[in-house]
Each structure stands twice: as structure tokens, then as C-alpha cells.
N, C-alpha and C positions, 0 to 999 in steps of 0.2 A: 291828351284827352282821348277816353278810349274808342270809337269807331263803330256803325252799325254790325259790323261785325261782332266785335267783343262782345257788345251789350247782348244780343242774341243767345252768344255762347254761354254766359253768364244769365238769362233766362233758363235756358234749359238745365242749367245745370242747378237752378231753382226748384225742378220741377216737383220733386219730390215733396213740396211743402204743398201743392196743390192742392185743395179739401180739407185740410188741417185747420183747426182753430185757433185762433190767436187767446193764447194767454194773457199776455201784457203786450204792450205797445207803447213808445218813446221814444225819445233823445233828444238833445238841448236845443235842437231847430226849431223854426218859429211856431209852425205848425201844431196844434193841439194833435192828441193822438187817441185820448180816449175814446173816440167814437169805433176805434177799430178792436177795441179788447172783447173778447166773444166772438167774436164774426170768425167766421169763415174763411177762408182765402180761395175766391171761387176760380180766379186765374190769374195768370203771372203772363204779361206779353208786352210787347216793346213797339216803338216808335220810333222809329231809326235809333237816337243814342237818347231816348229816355227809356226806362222801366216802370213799367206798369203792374203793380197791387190793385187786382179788383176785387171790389165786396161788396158785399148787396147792399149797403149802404153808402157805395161812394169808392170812388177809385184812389189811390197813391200815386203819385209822379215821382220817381228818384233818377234825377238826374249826378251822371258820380262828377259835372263839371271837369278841370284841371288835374285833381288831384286826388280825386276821391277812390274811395272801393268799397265792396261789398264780403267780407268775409261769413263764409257759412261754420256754424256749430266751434266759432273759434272767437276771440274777445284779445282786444289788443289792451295796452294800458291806458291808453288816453279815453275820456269819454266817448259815447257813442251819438252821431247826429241822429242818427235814426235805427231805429230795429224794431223787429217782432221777432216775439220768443212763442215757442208751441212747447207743449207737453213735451215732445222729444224734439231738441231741436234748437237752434235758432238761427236768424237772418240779422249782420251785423252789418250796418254803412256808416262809414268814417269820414270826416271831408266830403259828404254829399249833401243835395238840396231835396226837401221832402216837401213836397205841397197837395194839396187836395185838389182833385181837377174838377171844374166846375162843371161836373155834366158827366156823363159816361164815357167812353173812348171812343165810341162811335162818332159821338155828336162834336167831341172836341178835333180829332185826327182824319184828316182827309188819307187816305193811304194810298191812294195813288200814287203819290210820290213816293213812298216808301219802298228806297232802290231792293230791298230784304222781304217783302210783303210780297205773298201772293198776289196781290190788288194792284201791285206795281202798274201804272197806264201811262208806255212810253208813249202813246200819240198826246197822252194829256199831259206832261212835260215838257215835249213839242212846242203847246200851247204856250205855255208860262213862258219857255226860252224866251218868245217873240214879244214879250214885255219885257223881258231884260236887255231888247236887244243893243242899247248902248256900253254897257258893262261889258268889262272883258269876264271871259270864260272862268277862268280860276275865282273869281269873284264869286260866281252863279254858281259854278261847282258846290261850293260851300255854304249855299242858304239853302238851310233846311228845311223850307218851304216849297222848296224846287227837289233837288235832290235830296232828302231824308236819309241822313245816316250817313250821308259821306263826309270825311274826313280828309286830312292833308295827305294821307298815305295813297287813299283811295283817288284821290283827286289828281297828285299827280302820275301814276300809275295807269290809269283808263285816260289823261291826256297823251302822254308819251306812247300809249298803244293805239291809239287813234290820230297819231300823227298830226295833232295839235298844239299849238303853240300858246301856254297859259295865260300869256300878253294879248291873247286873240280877240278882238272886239266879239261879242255873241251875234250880234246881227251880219257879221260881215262873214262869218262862216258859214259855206255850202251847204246844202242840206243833208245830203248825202254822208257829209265831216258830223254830222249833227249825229245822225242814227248811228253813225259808226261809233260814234261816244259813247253815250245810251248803254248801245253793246255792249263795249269793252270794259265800262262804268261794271254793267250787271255780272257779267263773265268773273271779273275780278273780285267782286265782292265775295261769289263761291269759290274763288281761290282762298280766296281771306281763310275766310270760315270756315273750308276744309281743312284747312292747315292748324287750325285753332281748335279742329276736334281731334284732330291724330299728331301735333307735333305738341300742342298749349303754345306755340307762338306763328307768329306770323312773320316769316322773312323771306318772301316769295318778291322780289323787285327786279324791276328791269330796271328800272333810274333811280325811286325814291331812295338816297342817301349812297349814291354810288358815285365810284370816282369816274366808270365808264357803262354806259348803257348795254343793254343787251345785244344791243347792232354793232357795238362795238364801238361807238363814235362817244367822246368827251361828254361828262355830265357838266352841264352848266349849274349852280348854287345862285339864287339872287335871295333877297330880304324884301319881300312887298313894305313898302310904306306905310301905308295904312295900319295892316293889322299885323305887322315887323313877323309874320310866318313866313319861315323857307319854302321857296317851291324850287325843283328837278327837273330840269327839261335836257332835250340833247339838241343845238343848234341845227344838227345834221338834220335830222330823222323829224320833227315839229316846225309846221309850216307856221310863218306869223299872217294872220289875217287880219287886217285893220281897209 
């Protein structure tokens, strides 16, 4: 699933449809589409790992989920769930989810959490921790109502850099362990994303999918139960807090 990273990078790399009129609008998702032919495309901007189509009539959500993508001015063989075509041009998504959001981006998207948003407000993060505080960390890391946008790369990457242990109850971690996440969380994400503008990939890790961490100490692989995702910690170097 791609990461508030990608999505980003694939906004921008939108941009150019900015101001453009939509021709036609469709694909076989549930979503009616007609109300978007004629309009405008007044901005394209994201939400951690969804994609935002705004128009003066209403905004687009495209989430690319698991498996999905977005190809520009190119057309695979299989149907399309979603696309708009311009006079020059077109925006194609495959395997994605298109819905109409009820209200503007404003009024639906707190951004504060959004780790990629200027609006980012680690004290108001802070906040929410201390209602998760029975849940381990790796849990929180990953609802995007707290942290926006991050991902399993990103999660455990600003863990192992924060010298946290993903098993780590939320409440039972120092405060000090807390900000230093935040950090590392933010830090890493412009690693991401720089990498995604000048390499197209992303393979900047100190643990995630390695056999030894950057300190040099054993990566440990476990399978959460719940949601059977791999997480990357190093025994060494990731204190457990419970």
C-alpha cells in the first residue's frame, strides 16, 4: 500500500492537470461521475494516503488501497475504476476506490495529523497519544487519525530511530521517547520523499527489510496477529516499554 509519501509524489506529479477542464469522467466504481464533466480541476492535494480532486462542485477521494495505481496520459488493458480525461491529457486509476467526500477538505480532514502537511501539530498528536495510551506503539503508529500517512515502512523506520520497541505499550513510554518519535517519524518522511523525487524509489532503511540494522545489531522479523503485518525492530538498539 503506497505511503504518505508516494501519494504526495504522485500529486505533484498531477500538477499539470491543475485548471484544466474535465472532458469526461468515469469508471466502473460505485460512484456516479457525471457531476464532474465540465468543471474544472481547481486543485489536486492529499491527505496522508488519499488523493484529493477538488471542484467547485465537490471534491474526489481516490484512495489507490492495496493494489491500485494511477497512470498519467497511458491506458492499461483492463477497465478503468476511475479517470478523467482533458482535452490534452488524461488521469487513469486502476484498482482504486473513488468516492465523493461529503463536504470540502477542510471541513472533512483535520491536518494536524498529517505527518506531510504543513499544519502538521506535533503537541496536538501529543494529545491523541495519551488516548491510545493502552495500545502498543506500532498499533498507533498506524491509524491514520493519529499519524496520517504513515505506513509500515515509515513506522518501523522512525521506531528503530527513536530507539523504540514496536511491542511498546503507548502510555508506558517517556515522554521525551515520545517527541523523539514525532521527529524521527517527520525527518524520515523527507527522506522518503526526497528519494522518490531524485531516485523514483525509496530504499533508504536502517531496519525495514534488513537482515542487520544500521548499528549493526540483528534485525528481528515478527508477524503481528492481528493485522498478520511484518514489523523490523533490532533487540539491541529498541528499548521495550510496557
Amino acid at each position: 500500500m503506497p505511503e504518505g509519501p508516494s501519494i504526495l509524489h504522485l500529486r505533484n506529479t498531477l500538477l499539470p492537470f491543475k485548471g484544466k477542464v474535465v472532458k469526461q469522467a468515469g469508471g466502473y466504481g460505485p460512484m456516479p461521475a457525471e457531476w464532474i464533466n465540465g468543471k474544472k480541476l481547481l486543485d489536486i492535494c492529499t491527505w496522508g494516503k488519499h488523493l484529493l480532486f477538488v471542484f467547485s462542485n465537490g471534491s474526489v477521494r481516490v484512495h489507490l488501497m492495496l493494489f491500485g495505481e494511477i497512470r498519467i496520459n497511458e491506458r492499461k488493458t483492463v477497465n478503468r475504476s476511475f479517470f478523467l480525461e482533458f482535452a490534452k491529457g488524461e488521469i487513469n486509476g486502476y484498482v482504486v476506490k473513488a468516492e465523493k467526500l461529503k463536504g470540502t477538505p477542510e471541513e472533512v480532514y483535520d491536518w494536524r495529523t498529517d505527518i506531510l502537511h504543513k499544519d502538521f501539530d506535533a503537541a496536538h498528536v501529543k494529545l491523541l497519544l495519551k488516548k491510545e495510551a493502552g495500545k502498543t506503539i506500532d498499533d498507533v503508529l498506524m491509524d491514520q487519525n493519529v499519524f496520517t500517512g504513515v505506513g509500515n515502512k515509515i513506522r518501523n523506520e522512525a521506531l528503530y530511530r527513536a530507539g523504540i520497541h514496536p511491542l511498546s505499550i503507548t502510555g508506558k513510554i517517556p515522554a521525551a521517547k515520545i517527541t523523539m518519535l514525532i521527529k524521527e517519524a517527520v525527518a524520515y518522511v523527507k527522506i522518503f520523499y526526497k528519494q522518490l523525487e531524485t531516485k523514483g524509489v525509496n530504499d533508504n532503511f536502517s531496519v525495514y527489510k534488513q537482515a542487520y540494522a544500521a548499528d549493526g545489531s540483528e534485525v528481528t522479523m515478527q508477524i503481528l496477529p492481528r493485522t498478520k503485518r511484518k514489523i523490523y525492530f533490532s533487540e539491541h538498539k529498541q528499548q521495550l516499554f510496557q
